[in-house]
PyMOL CGO cylinders between C-alpha atoms (Angstrom):
from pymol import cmd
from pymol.cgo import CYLINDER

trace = [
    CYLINDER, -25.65, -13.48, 31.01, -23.77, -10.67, 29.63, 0.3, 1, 1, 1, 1, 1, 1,
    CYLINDER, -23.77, -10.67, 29.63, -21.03, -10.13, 26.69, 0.3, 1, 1, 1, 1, 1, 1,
    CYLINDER, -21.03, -10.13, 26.69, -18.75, -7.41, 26.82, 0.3, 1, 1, 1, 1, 1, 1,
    CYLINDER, -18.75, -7.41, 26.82, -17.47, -6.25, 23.30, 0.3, 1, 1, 1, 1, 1, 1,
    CYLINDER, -17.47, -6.25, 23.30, -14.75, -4.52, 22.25, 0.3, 1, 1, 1, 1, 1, 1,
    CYLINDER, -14.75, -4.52, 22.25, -13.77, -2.63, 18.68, 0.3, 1, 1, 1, 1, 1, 1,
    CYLINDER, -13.77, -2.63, 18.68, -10.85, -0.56, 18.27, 0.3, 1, 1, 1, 1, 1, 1,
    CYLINDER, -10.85, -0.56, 18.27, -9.77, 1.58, 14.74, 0.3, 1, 1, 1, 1, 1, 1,
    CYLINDER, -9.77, 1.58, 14.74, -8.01, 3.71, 13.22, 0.3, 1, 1, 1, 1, 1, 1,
    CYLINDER, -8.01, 3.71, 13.22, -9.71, 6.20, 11.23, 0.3, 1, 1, 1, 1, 1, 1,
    CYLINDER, -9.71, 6.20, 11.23, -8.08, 8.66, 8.04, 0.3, 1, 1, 1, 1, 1, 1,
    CYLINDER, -8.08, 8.66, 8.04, -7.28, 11.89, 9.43, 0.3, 1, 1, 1, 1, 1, 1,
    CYLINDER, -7.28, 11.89, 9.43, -9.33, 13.88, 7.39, 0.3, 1, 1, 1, 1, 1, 1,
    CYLINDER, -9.33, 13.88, 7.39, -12.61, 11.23, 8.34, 0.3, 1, 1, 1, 1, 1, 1,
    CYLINDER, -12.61, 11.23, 8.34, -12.16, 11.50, 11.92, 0.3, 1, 1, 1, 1, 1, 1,
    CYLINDER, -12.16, 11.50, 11.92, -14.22, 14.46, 12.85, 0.3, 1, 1, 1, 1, 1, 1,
    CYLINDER, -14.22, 14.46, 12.85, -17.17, 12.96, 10.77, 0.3, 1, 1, 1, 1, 1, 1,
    CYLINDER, -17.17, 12.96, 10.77, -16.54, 9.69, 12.14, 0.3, 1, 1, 1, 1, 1, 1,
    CYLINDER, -16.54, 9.69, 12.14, -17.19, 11.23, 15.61, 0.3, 1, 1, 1, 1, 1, 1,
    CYLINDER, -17.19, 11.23, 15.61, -20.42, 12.89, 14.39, 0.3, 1, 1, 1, 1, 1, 1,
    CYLINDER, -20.42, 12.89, 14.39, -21.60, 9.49, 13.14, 0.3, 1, 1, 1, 1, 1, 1,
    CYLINDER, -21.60, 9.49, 13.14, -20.99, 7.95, 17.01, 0.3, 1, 1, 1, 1, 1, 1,
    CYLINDER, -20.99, 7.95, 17.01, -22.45, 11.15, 18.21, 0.3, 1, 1, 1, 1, 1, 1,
    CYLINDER, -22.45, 11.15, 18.21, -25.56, 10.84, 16.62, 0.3, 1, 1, 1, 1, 1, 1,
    CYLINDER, -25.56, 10.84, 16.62, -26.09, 6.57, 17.66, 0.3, 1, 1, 1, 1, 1, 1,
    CYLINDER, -26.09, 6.57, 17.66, -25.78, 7.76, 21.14, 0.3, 1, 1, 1, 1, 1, 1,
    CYLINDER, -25.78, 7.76, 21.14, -28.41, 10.79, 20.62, 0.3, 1, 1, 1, 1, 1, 1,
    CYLINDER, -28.41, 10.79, 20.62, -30.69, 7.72, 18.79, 0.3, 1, 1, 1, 1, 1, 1,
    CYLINDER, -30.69, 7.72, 18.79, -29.81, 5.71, 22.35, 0.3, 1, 1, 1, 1, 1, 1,
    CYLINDER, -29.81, 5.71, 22.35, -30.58, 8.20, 24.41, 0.3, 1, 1, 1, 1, 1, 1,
    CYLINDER, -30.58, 8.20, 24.41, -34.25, 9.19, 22.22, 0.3, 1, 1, 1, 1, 1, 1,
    CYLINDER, -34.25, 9.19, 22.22, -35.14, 5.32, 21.83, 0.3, 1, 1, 1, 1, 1, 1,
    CYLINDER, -35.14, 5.32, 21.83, -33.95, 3.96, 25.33, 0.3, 1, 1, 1, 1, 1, 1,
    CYLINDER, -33.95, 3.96, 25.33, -32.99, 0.43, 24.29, 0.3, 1, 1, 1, 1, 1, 1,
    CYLINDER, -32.99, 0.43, 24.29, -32.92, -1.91, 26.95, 0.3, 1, 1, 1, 1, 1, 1,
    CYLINDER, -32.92, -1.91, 26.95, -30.36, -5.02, 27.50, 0.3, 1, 1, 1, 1, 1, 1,
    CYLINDER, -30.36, -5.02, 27.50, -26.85, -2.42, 26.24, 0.3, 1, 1, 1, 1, 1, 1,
    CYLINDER, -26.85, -2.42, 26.24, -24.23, -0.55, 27.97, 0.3, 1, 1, 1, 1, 1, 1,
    CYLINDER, -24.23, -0.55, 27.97, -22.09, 1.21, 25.68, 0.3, 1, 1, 1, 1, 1, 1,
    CYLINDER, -22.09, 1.21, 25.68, -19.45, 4.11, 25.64, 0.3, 1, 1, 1, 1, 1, 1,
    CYLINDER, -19.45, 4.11, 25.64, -17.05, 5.72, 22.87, 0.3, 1, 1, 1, 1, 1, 1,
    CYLINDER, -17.05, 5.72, 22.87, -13.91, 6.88, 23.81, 0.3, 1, 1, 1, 1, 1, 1,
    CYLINDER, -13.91, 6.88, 23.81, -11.38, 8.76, 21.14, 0.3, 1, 1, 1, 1, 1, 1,
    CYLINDER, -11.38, 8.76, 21.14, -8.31, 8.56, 21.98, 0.3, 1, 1, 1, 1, 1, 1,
    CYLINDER, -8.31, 8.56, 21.98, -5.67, 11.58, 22.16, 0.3, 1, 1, 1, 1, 1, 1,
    CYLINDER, -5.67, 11.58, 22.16, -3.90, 10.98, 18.61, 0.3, 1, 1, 1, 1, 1, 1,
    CYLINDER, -3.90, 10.98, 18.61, -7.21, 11.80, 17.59, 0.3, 1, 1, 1, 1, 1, 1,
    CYLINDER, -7.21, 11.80, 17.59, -7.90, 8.68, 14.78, 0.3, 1, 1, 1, 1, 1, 1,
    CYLINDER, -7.90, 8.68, 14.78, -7.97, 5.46, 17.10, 0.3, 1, 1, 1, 1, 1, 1,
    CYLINDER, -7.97, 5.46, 17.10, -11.81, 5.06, 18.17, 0.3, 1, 1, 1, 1, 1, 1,
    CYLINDER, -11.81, 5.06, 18.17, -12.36, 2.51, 20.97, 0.3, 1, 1, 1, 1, 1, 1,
    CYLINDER, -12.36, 2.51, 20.97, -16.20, 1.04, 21.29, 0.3, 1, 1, 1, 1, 1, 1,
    CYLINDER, -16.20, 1.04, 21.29, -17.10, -0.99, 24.36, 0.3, 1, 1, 1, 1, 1, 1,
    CYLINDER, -17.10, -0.99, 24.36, -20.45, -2.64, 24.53, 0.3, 1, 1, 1, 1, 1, 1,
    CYLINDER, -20.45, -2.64, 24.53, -21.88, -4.55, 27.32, 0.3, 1, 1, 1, 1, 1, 1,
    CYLINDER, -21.88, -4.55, 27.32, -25.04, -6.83, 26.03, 0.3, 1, 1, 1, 1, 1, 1,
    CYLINDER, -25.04, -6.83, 26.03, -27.59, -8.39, 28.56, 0.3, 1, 1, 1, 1, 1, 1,
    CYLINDER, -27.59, -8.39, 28.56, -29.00, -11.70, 27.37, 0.3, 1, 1, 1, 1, 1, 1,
    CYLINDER, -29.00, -11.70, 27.37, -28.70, -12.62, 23.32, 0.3, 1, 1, 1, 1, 1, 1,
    CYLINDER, -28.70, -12.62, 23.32, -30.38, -9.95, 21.75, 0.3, 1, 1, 1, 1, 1, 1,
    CYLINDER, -30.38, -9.95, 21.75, -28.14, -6.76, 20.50, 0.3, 1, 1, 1, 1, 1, 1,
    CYLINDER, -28.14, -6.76, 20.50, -30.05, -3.86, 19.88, 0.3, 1, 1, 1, 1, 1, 1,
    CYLINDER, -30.05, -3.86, 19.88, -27.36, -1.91, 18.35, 0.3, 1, 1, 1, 1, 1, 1,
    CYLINDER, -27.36, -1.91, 18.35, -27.73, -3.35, 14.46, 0.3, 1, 1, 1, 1, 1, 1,
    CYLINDER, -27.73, -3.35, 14.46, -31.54, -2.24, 14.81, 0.3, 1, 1, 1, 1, 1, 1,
    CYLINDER, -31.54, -2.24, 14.81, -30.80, 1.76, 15.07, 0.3, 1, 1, 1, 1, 1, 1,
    CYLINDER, -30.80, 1.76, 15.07, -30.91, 3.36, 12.05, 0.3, 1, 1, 1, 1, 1, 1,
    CYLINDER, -30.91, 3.36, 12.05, -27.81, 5.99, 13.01, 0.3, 1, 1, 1, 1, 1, 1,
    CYLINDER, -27.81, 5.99, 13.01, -25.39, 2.57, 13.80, 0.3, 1, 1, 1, 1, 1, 1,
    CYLINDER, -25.39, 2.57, 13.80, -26.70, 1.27, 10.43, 0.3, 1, 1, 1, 1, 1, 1,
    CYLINDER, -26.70, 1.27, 10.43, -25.51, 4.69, 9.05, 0.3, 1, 1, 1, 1, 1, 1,
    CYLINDER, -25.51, 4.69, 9.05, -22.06, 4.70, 10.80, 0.3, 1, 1, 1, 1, 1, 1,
    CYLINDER, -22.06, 4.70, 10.80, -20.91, 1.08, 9.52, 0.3, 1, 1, 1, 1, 1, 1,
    CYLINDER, -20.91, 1.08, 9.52, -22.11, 2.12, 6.45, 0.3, 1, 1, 1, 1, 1, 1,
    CYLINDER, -22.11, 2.12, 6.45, -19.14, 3.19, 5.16, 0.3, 1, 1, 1, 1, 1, 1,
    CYLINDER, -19.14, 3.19, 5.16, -16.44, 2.33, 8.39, 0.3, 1, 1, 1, 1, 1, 1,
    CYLINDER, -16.44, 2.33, 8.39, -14.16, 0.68, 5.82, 0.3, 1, 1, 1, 1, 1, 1,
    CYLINDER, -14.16, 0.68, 5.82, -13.94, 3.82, 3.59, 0.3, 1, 1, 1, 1, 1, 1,
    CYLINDER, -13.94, 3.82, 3.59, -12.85, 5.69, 6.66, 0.3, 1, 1, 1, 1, 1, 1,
    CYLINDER, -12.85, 5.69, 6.66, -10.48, 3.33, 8.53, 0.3, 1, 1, 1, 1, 1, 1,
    CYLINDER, -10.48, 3.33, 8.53, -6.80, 3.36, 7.62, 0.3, 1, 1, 1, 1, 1, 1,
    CYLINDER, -6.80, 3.36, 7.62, -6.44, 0.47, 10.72, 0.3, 1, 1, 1, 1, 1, 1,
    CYLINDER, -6.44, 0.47, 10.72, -8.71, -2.02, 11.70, 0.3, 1, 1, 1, 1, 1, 1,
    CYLINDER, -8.71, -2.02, 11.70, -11.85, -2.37, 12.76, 0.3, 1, 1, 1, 1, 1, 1,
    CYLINDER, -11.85, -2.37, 12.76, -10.33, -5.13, 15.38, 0.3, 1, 1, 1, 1, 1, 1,
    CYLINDER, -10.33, -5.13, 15.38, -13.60, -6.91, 17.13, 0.3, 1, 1, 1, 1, 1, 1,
    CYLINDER, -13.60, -6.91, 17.13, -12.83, -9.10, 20.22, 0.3, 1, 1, 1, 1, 1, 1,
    CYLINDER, -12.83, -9.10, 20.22, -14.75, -10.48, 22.98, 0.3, 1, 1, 1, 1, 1, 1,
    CYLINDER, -14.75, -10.48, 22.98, -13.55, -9.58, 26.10, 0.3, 1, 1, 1, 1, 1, 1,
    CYLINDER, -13.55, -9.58, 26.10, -14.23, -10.08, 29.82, 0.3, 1, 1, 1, 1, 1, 1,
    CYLINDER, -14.23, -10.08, 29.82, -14.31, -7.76, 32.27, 0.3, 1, 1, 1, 1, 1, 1,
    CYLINDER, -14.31, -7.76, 32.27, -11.68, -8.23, 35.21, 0.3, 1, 1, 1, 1, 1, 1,
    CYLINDER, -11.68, -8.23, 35.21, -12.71, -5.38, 37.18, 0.3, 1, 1, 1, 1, 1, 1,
    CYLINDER, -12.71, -5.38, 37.18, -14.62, -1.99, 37.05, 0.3, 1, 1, 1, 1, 1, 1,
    CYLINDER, -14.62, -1.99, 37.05, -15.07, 1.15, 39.38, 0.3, 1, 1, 1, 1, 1, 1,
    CYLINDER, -15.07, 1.15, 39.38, -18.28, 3.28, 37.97, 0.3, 1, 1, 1, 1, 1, 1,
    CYLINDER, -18.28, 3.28, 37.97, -17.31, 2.29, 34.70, 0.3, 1, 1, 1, 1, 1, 1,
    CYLINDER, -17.31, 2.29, 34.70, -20.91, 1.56, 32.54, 0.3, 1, 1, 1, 1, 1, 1,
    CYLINDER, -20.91, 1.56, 32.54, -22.58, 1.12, 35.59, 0.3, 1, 1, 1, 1, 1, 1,
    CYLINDER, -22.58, 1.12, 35.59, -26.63, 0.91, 34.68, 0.3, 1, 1, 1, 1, 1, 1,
]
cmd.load_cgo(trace, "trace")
């Protein structure tokens, strides 16, 4: 069974572009280590501060607190955020090639 995820947050204006880098460089970890069980995506939205994370986890085990570059990006979330982070569980009502595996 799968969970679905999402965290949305406003970030300081002056943190944002290094709050992308941070995201940037989990999915470059993702993409090197191949993690099974995790479909995830980052979107930044237009105003350019408000980060949306959606992750979609297969079975009970999360594999996104074990990567060292996550690790590095929550390390210091709360010093960057001016709103937020909101977590809630949601469930997805529909989808068209949207984190397809």
């Amino acid at each position: 069974m799968s969970r679905t995820v999402v965290v949305k947050y406003q970030v300081n204006e002056a943190a944002a572009e290094a709050n992308q880098e941070l995201v940037e460089r989990v999915f470059e970890q993702l993409a090197a280590e191949e993690p099974g069980g995790l479909r995830y995506a980052t979107l930044r939205l237009a105003d350019g501060v408000t980060f949306v994370h959606i992750a979609v986890i297969e079975g009970e085990d999360d594999p996104l607190p074990r990567l060292s570059a996550f690790r590095r990006f929550q390390e210091e979330l709360e010093d960057r955020a001016a709103d937020g982070p909101g977590r809630s569980a949601a469930t997805l009502v529909g989808a068209y090639r949207f984190l397809s595996p």
